[in-house]
C-alpha positions in Angstrom: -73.4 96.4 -11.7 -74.9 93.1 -11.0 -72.5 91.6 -13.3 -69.9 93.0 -11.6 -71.0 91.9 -8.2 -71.6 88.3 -9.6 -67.7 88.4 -10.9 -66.5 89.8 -7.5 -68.2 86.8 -5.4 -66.9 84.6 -7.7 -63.4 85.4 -7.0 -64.4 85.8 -3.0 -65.3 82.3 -3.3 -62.5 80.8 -5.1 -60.5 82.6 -2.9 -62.1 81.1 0.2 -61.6 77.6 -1.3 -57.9 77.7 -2.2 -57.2 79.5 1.4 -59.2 76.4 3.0 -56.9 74.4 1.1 -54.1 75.9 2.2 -55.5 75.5 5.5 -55.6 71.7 5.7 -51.8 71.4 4.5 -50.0 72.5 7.6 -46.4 73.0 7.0 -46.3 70.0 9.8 -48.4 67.6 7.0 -46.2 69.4 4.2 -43.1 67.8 5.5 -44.9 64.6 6.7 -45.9 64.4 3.1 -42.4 64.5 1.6 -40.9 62.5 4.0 -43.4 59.1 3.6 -42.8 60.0 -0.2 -38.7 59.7 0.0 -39.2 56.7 2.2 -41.5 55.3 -0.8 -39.0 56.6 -3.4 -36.5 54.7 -1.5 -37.8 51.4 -1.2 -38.5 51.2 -4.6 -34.8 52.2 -5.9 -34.0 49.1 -3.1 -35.7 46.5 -4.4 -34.8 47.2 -8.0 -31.1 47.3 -6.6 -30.9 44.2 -4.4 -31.1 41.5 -7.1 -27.5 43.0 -8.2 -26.3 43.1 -5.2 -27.2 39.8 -3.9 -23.9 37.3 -3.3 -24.0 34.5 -5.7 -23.8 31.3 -4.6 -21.2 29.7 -3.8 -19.0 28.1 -6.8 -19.1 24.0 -6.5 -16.0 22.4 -5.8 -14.8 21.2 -9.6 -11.2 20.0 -8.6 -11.2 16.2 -7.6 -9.5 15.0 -5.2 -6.8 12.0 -6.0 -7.6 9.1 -3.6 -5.7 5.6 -3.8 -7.3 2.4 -3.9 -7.0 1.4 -0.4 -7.7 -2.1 -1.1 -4.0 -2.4 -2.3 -1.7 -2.8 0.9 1.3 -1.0 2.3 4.1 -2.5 3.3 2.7 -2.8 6.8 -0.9 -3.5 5.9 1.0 -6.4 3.8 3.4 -7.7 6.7 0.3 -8.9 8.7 -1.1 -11.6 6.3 2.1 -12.6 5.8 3.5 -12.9 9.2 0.4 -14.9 10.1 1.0 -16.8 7.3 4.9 -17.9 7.7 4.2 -18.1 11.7 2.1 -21.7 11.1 5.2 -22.9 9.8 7.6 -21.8 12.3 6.3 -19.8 15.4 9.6 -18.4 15.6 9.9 -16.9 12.1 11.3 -13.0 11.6 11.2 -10.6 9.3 14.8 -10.0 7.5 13.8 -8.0 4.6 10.8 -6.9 2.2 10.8 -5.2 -0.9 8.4 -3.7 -3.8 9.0 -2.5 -6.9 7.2 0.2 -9.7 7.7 -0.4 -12.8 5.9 1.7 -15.7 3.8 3.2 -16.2 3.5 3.9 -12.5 0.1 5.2 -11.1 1.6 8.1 -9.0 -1.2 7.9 -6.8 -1.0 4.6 -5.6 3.0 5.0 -5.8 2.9 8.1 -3.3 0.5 6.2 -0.8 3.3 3.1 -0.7 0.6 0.9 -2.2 1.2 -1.9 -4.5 2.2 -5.7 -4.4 5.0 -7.0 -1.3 8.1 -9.3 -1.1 8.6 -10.5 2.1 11.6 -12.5 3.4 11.7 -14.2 6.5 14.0 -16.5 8.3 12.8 -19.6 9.9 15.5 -20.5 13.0 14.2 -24.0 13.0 15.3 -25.2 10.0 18.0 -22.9 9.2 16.0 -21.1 6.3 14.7 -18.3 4.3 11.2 -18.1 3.3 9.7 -15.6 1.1 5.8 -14.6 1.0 4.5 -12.9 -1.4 1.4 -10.7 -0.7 -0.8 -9.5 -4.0 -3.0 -6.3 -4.3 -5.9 -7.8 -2.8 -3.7 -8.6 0.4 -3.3 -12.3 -0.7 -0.5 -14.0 1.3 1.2 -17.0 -0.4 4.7 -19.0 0.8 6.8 -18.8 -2.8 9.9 -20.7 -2.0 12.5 -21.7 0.8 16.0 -21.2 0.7 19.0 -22.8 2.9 20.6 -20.2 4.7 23.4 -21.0 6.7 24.2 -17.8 8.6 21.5 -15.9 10.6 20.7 -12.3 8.8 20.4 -9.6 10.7 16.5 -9.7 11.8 14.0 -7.0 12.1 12.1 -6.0 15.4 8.7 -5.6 13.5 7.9 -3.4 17.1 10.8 -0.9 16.1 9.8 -0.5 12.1 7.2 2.3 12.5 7.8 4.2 9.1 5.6 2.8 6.7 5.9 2.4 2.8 4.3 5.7 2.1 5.7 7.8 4.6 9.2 6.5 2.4 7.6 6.3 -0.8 5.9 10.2 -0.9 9.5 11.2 0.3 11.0 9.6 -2.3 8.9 11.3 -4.8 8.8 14.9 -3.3 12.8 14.8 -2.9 14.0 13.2 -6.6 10.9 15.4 -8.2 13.8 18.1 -10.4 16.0 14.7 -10.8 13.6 12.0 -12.3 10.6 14.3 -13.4 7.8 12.1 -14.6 7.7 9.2 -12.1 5.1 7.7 -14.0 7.6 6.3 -16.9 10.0 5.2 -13.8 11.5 2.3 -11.9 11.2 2.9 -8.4 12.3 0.1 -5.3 11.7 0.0 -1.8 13.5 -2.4 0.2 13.6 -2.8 3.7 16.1 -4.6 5.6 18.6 -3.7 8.2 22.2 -2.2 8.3 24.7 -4.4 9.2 27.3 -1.5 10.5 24.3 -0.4 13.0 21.8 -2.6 13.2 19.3 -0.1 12.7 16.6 -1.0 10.3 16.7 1.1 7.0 14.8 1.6 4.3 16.6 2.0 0.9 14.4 3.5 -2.2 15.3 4.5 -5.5 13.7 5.5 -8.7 15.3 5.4 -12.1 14.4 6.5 -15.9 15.9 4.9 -19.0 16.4 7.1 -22.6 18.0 9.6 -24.0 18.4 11.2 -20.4 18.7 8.6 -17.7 18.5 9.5 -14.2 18.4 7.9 -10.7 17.7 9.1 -7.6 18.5 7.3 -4.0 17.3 7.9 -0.3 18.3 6.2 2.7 15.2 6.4 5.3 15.7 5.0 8.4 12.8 3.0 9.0 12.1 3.9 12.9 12.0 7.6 12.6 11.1 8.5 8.9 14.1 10.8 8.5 16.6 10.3 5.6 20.2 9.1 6.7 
């Protein structure tokens, strides 16, 4: 019997212990407990994601831009060394034509920014003659030769000539693209002068290939505006 009774306190007392455990997990702590869990479960399953979901950086920029050598002159750029020039010999001197010419193999660059060597003519109205300066890629002016001239041209108004060599020359290139294709094994010429039926001041380009296919392709700009005639 003592047995017994010693077997039946046991399981009193084990009873007593697992109901005081019950006790201290109120259904309140119960759900307390499982929600600080899911917000540990969660955090965990976030950092182990984020590394694939961060943005990459950005890609570097691997196309290069084309920029021309600025140190070779426009037509414009090149009128102003040689103006100042020609002016020391007569103050009265005017512009009556320039002109520049590609020949290949043409750097398309340089070609589309109007930049490249000048030919200018001017006309002197105290000796009756025609001067032409020359202006290199550095933007070195030089007097080449005089001519006799015994009629006046028709002069420029260096005020009125506003579209410059590569406004004309990236024209040229954009509108004979489909007829000359690769400019680079062209001729191309610029020449400025003025129009005698008008008197407007004009610019006159053209490009040409040589070969089994040859092509040319002309544009008459008109020198003020920019717009083709």
């Amino acid at each position: 019997m003592s047995f017994l009774r010693r077997r039946s306190d046991q399981i009193t007392s084990g009873t007593q212990e697992k109901s005081k455990l019950q006790l201290n997990l109120t259904p309140e702590r119960q759900i307390l407990v499982a929600l600080v869990a899911t917000i540990l479960v969660g955090c965990v399953c976030s950092l182990i994601a984020m590394p694939r979901f961060r943005p990459s950086p950005p890609a570097e920029e691997t196309q290069q831009v084309d920029v021309p050598d600025f140190s070779i002159p426009t037509a414009r750029e090149a009128y102003i060394p040689a103006v100042e020039l020609i002016r020391q010999t007569d103050a009265g001197a005017q512009l009556a034509s320039a002109v520049s010419i590609w020949t290949p193999s043409i750097d398309l660059v340089q070609l589309r920014a109007g930049r490249n060597g000048w030919a200018f003519h001017f006309y002197l109205p105290s000796s009756g003659e025609m001067a032409t300066v020359l202006v290199d890629g550095e933007g070195n002016a030089r007097i080449d030769k005089y001519e006799t001239w015994e009629t006046p041209p028709s002069l420029i108004d260096d005020l009125n000539w506003r579209a410059d060599s590569s406004v004309v020359a990236d024209l040229l290139v954009t509108s004979c693209q489909e007829t000359i294709g690769d400019f680079t094994q062209a001729s191309v010429e610029l020449w400025l002068s003025m129009a005698e039926e008008n008197r407007a001041a004009l610019w006159l380009v053209s490009a040409s290939t040589t070969g089994e296919s040859p092509a040319t392709c002309e544009l008459t700009i008109n020198a003020v505006t920019g717009l083709t005639q």
